[in-house]
NUKOLGU-559581 format. One line per 8 residues: for each residue x, y, z of N, C-alpha, C. Coordinates in steps of 0.001 Angstrom, whole numbers, plus 500000, padded with zeros to 6 digits. Each point is the difference from the previous one (the first is absolute). Layout:
BEGIN
X:Y:Z:X:Y:Z:X:Y:Z  ...
***
This chain:
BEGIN
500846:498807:500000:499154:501193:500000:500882:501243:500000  499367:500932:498992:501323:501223:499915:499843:500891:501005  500600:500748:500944:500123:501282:501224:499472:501070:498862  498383:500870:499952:500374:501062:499216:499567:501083:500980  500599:500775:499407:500124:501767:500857:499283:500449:499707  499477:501015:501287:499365:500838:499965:497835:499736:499413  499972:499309:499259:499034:499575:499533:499204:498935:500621  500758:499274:501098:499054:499213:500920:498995:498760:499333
500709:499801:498768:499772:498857:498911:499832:499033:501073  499070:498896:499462:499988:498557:500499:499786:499251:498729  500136:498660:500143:500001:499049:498806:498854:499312:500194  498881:499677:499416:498849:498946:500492:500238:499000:499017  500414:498471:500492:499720:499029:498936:498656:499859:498796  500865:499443:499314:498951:500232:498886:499463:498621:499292  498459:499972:499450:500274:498650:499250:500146:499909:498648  500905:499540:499182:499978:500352:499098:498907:499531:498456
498912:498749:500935:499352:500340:499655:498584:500903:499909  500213:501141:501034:499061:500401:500252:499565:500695:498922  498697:500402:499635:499618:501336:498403:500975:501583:499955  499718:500234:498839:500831:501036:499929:498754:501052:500661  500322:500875:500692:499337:500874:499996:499695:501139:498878  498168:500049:499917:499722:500746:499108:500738:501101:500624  499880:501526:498285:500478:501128:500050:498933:500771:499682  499776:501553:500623:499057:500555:499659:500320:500995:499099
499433:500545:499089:499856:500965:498963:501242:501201:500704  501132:500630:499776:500839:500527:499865:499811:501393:498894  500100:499708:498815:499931:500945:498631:501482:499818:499903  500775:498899:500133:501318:499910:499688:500166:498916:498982  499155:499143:499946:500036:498488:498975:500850:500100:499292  500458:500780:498984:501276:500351:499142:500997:499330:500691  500250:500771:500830:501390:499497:501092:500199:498930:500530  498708:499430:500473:499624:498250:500579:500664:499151:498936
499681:500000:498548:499721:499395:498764:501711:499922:499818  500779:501341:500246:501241:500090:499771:501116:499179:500437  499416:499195:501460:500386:499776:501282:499523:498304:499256  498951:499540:499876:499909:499083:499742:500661:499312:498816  499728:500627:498909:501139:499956:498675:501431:499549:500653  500657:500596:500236:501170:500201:500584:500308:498206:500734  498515:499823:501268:500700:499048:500414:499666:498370:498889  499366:500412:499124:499660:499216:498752:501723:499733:499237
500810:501010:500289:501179:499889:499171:500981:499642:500861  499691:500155:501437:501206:499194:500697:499700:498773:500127  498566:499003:499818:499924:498724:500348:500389:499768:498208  499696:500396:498889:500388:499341:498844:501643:499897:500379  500913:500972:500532:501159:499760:500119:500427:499581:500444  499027:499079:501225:500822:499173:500500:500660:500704:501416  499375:500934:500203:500477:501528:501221:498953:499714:501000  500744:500152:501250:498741:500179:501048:500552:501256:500303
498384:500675:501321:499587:500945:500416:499108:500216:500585  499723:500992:501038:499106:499915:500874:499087:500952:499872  498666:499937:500324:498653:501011:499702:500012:500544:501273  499612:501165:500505:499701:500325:501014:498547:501076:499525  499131:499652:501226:498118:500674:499628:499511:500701:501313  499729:500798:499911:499524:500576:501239:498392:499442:500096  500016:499320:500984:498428:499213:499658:498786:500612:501282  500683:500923:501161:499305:500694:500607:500629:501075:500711
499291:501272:500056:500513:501435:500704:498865:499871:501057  500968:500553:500895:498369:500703:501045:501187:501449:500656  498870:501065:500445:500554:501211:500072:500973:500698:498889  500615:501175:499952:500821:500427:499223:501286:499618:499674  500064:499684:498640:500959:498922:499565:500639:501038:498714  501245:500301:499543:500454:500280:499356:499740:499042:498359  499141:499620:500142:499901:498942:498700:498300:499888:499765  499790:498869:498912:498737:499557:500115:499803:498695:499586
498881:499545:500468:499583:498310:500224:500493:499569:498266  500567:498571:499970:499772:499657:498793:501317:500734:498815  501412:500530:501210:501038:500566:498967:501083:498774:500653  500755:500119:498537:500809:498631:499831:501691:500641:499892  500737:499042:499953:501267:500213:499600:500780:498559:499702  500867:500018:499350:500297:498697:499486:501591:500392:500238  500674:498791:500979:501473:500235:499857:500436:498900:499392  500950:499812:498871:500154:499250:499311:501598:499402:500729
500433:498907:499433:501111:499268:500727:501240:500733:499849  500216:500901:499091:500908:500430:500480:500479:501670:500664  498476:500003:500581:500068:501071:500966:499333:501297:499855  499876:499774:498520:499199:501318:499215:498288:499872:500075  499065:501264:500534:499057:500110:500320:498790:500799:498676  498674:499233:499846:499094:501288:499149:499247:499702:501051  498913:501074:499383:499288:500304:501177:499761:500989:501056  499435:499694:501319:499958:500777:500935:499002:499961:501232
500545:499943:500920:498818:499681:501313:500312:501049:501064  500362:501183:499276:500331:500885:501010:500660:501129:500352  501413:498991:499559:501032:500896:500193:500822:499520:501727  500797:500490:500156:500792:500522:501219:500125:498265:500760  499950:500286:501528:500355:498697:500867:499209:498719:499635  498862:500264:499788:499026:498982:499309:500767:499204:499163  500068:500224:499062:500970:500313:498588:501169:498985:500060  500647:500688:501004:501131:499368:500107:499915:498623:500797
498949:500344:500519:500159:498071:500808:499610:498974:499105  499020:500791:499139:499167:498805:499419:501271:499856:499211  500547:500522:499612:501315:499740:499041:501260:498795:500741  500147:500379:500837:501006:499403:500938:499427:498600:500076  498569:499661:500343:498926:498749:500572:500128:499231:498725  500562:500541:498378:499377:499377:498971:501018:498892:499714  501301:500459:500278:500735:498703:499937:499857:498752:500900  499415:500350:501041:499895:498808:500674:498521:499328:499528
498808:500690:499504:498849:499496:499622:500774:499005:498221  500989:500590:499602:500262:499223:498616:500966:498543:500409  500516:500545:501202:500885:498719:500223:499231:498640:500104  498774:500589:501096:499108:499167:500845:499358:499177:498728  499529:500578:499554:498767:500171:498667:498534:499730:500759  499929:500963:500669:498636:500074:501057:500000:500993:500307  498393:500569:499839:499460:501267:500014:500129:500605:501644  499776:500869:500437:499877:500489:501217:499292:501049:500100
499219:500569:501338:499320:501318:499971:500526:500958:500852  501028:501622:499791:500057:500656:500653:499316:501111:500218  499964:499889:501714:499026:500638:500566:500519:501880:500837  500264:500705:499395:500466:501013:500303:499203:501363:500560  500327:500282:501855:498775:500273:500643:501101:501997:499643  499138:500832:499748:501117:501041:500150:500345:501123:500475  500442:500735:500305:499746:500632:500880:499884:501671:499758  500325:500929:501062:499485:501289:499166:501447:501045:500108
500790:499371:500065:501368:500556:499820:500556:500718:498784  500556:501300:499947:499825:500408:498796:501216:499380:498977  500638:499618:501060:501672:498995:499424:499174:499176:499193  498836:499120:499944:499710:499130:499431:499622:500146:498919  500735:499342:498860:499519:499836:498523:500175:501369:499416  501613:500037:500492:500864:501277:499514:499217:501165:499992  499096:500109:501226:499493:501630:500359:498241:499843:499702  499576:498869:499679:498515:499534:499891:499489:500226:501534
499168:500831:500383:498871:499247:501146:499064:499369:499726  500125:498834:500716:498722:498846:499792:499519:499454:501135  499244:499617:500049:499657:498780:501160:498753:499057:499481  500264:498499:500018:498769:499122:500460:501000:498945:499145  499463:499252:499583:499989:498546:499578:500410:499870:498886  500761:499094:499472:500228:499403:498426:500305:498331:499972  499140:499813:498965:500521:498846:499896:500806:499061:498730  500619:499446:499770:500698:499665:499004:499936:498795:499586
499567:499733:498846:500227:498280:499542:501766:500140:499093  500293:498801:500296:501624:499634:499167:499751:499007:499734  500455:499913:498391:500468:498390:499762:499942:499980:498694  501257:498872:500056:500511:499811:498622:499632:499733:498877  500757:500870:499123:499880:499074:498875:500968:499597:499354  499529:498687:499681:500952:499002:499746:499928:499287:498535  500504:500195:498909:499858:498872:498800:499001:498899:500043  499853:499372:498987:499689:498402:500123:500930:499692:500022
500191:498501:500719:501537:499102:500007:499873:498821:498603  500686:500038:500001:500596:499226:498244:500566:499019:500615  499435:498311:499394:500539:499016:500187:500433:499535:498659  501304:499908:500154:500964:499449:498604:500172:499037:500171  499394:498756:499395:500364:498445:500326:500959:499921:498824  501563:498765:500313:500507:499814:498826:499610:498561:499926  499606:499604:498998:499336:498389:499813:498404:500473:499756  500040:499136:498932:498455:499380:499445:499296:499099:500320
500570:499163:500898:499575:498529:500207:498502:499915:500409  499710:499153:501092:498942:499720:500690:499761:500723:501466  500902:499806:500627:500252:500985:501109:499296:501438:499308  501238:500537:498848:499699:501638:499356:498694:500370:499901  499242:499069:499582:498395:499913:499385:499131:500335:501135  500403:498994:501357:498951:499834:500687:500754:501446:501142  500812:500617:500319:500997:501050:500420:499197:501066:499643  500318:500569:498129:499476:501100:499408:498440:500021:500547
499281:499418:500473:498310:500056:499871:499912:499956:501137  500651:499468:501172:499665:500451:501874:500696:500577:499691  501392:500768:499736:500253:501284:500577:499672:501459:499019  499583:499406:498931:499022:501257:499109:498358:500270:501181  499610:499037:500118:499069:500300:500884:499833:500704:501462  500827:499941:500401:500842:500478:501463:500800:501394:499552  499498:500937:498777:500194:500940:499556:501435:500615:499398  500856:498572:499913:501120:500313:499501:500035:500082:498455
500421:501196:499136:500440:499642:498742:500592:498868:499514  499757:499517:498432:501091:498761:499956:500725:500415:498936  501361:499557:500209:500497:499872:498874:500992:498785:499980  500403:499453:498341:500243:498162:499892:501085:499956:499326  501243:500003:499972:501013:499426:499847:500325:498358:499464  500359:499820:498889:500598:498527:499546:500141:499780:498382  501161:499572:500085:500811:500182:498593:499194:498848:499029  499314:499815:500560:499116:498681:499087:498501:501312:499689
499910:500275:498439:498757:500630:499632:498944:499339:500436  499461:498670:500003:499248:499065:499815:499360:499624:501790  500981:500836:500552:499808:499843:501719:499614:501655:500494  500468:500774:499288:500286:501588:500522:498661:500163:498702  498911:500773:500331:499145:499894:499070:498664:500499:500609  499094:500827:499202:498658:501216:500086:499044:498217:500919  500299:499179:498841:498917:499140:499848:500300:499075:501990  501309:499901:499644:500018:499153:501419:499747:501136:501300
500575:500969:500050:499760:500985:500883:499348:501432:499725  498244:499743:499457:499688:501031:499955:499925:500825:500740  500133:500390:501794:500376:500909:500801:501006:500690:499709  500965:500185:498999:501278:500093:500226:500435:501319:499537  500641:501112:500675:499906:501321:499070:501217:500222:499441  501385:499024:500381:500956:499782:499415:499950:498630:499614  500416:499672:498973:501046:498470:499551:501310:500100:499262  501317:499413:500524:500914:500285:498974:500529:498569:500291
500649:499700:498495:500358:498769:499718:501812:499946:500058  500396:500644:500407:501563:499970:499633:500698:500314:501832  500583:499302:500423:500802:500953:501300:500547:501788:499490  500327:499357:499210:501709:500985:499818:498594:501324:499852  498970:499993:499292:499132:500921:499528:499581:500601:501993  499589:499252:500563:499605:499703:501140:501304:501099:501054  500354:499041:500142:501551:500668:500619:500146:501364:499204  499911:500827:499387:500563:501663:499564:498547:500204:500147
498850:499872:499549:498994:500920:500430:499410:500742:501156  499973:498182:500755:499591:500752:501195:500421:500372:501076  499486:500639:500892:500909:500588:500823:499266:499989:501609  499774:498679:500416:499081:500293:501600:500505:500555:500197  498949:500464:501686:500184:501103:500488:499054:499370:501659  499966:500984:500548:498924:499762:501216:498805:499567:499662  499430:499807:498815:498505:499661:499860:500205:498082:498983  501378:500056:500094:500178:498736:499002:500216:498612:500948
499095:498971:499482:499967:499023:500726:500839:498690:498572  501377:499416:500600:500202:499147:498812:499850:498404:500942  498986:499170:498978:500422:498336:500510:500572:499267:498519  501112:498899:500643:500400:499580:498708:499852:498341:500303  499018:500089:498831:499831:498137:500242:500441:499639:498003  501122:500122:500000:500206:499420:498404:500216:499003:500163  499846:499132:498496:500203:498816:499985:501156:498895:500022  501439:500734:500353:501064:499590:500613:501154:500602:501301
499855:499052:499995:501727:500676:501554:500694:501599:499792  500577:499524:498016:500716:501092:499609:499506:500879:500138  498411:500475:499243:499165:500841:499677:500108:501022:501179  499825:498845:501229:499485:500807:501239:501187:500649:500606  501121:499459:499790:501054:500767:500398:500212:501662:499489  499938:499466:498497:500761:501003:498987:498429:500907:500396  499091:499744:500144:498661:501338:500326:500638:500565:501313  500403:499206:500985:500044:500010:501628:501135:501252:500479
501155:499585:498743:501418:500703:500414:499446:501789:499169  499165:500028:499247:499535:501564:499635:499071:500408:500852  498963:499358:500502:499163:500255:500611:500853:500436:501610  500118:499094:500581:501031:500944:501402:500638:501148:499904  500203:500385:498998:501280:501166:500057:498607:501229:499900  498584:499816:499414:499286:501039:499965:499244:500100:500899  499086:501218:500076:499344:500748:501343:498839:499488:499802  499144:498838:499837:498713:499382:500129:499614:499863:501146
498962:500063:500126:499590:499725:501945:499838:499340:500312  500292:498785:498978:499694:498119:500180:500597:499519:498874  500539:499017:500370:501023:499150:499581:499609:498333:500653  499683:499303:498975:499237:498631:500624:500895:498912:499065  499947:498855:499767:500455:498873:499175:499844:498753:500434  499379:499188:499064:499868:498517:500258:500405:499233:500424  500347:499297:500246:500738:498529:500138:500049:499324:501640  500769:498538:499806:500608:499672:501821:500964:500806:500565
500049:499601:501491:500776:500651:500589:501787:499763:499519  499799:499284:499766:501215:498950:499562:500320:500905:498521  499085:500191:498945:500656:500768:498582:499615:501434:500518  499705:500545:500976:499757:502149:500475:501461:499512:500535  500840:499262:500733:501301:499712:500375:501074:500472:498668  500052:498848:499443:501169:499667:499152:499630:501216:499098  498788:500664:499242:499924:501247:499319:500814:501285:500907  499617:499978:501373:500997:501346:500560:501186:499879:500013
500433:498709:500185:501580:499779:499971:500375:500165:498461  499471:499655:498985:500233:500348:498972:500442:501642:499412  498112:500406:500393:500997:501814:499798:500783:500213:501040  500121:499702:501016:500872:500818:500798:501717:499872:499495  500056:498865:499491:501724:500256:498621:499528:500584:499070  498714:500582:499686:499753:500648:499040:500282:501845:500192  500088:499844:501072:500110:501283:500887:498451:500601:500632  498906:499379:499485:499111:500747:501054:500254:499545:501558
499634:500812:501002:500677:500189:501342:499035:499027:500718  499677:499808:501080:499301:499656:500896:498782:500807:500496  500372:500979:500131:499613:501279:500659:498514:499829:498685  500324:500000:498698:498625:500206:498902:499459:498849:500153  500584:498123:500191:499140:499037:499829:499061:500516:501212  500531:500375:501393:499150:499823:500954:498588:500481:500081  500111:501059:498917:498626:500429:499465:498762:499085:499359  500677:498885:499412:499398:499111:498769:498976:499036:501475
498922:499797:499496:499090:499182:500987:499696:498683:498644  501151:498788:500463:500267:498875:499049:500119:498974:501838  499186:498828:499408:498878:499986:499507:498776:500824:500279  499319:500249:498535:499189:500981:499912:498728:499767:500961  498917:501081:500804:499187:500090:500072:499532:499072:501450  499288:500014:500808:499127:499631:501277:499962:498957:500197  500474:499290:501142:500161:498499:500403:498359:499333:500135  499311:500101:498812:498674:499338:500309:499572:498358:499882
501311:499734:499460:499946:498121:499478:499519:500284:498805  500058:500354:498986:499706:500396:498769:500587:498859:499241  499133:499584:499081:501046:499028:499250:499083:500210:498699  498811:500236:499493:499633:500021:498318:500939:501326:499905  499662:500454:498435:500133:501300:499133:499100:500949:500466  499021:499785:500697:499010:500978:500073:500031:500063:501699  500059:499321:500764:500621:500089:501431:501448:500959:500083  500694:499462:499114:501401:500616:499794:500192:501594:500474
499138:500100:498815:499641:501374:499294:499755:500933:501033  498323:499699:501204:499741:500733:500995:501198:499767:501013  500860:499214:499917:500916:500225:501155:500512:501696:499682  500755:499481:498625:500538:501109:499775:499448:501603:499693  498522:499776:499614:499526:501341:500309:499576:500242:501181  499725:498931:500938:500080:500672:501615:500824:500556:500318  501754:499678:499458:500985:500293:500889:500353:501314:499156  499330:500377:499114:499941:501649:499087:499652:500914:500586
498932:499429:500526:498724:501065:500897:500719:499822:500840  500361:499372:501089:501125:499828:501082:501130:501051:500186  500211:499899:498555:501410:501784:499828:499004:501117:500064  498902:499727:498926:499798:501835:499854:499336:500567:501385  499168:499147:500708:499357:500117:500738:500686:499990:501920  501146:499929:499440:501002:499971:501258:499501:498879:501349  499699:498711:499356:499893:498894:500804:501120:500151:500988  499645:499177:501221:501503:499722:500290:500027:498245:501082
500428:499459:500456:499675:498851:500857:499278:498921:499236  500200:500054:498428:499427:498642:499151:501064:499088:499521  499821:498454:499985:500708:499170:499617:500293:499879:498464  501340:500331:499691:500385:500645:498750:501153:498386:499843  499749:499459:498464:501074:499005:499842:501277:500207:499824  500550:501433:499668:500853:500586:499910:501783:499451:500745  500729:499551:499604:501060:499694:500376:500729:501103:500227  500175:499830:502043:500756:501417:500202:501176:499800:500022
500386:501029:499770:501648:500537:499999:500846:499960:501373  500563:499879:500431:500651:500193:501711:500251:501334:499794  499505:500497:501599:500497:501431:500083:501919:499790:500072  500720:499070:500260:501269:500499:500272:500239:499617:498347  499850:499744:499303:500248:499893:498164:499565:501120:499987  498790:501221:500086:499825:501254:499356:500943:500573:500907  500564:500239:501346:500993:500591:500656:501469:500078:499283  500146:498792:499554:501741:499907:499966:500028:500328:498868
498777:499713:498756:500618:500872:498539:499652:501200:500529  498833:500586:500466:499936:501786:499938:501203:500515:500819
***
């Protein structure tokens, strides 16, 4: 919880699924529309950012019900809810509402000081909704197989984008994965295009050892927010020892969650599948205390290489 000055801010948990609160007639809509656009172009990019709404005033408030401001991730603000100490907290509160990715309500009681809100007198109540916005998350499966099939369709449903990876046309394909808003058939095409990021989820179930390596050793070195891969405990082994003469470090496998996805006893293609989109929702959703098949790393192996 952040210390803020002077403003006597409090934080009220929030749910995030609670409704948005309606807005009442302003004569500003132009500006709303501007604000919304905007965060239309940071989720196509793949950008998060946080909304902030003034969803109730009581007494004299330097603002009015229903004004917004949008701080985007890297610090830059449109908008406006005010101005002055207000201003600045909700600003300060937004990195931690983007870290979290959970909304919150600040409650700012104020007072009639003329210091406040750089020479504003005010007094009574404000209240503030926060919360993020965040992309859709993009699931890049590499493999077509059976797993891929029954994968792309629980975790397209569970609101992840798909996109399908595999050098076989006849597997990578509209017809086999009509969810799919990417397909590319080539690595090497694969490897220079894209570029995760915080909203990129990669699992690699190809149809050999090599495959999964040669996907595994590009995939670690990039900033995806998930990193998953198939196999026994016994071949997620001998693959890290592999790159690691390859030069990827320790420090990047420890990221990789191999074997992929939620200790549920899973054994079809379609059991498989919800393991592994449970253990998706598990990342974005900041699970924590679930049985993950994941082969860990020893903390004194990430100690002695870092």
């Amino acid at each position: 919880m952040l210390a803020l000055r002077q403003s006597s801010a409090t934080f009220v948990d929030s749910d995030a699924s609670a409704p948005y609160p309606l807005t009442k007639a302003t004569g500003r809509s132009s500006f709303s529309m501007d604000l919304f656009e905007e965060i239309v172009k940071l989720r196509r990019a793949g950008k998060r950012g946080v909304l902030a709404t003034i969803v109730h005033t009581n007494g004299s408030i330097p603002s009015y019900e229903s004004s917004r401001m949008l701080v985007r991730e890297d610090g830059s603000i449109a908008g406006t809810i005010g101005g002055g100490c207000v201003e600045a907290d909700v600003w300060a509160a937004a990195k931690e509402v983007m870290r979290l990715e959970a909304p919150r309500k600040m409650v700012f009681n104020l007072n009639h000081e003329a210091s406040y809100d750089n020479g504003l007198i005010c007094g009574g109540t404000l209240e503030i909704f926060v919360e993020p916005i965040l992309p859709q998350p993009v699931l890049y499966i590499f493999g077509g197989g059976h797993v891929s099939m029954a994968l792309a369709q629980s975790a397209h449903t569970a609101g992840f984008a798909i996109g399908i990876i595999d050098d076989r046309e006849t597997f990578a394909n509209a017809e086999r994965f009509p969810m799919a808003h990417e397909i590319y058939t080539t690595y090497e095409e694969t490897f220079e295009k894209l570029k995760p990021n915080g909203s990129s989820y990669l699992v690699i179930v190809t149809r050999g050892h090599r495959d999964d390596m040669r996907v595994l050793g590009w995939a670690a070195k990039t900033d995806a927010r998930y990193i998953g891969m198939i196999g026994s405990k016994r071949k997620v082994l001998s693959v890290y020892e592999a790159l690691e003469r390859e030069g990827i470090s320790i420090q990047q496998l420890a990221r990789v969650h191999a074997p992929v996805g939620l200790d549920i006893g899973a054994l079809t293609p379609e059991e498989i599948a919800i393991s592994i989109t449970a253990e998706l929702i598990a990342v974005r959703r900041h699970a924590v205390g679930l049985a993950h098949k994941a082969v860990q790393i020893p903390r004194a192996a990430l100690t002695e290489e870092g």
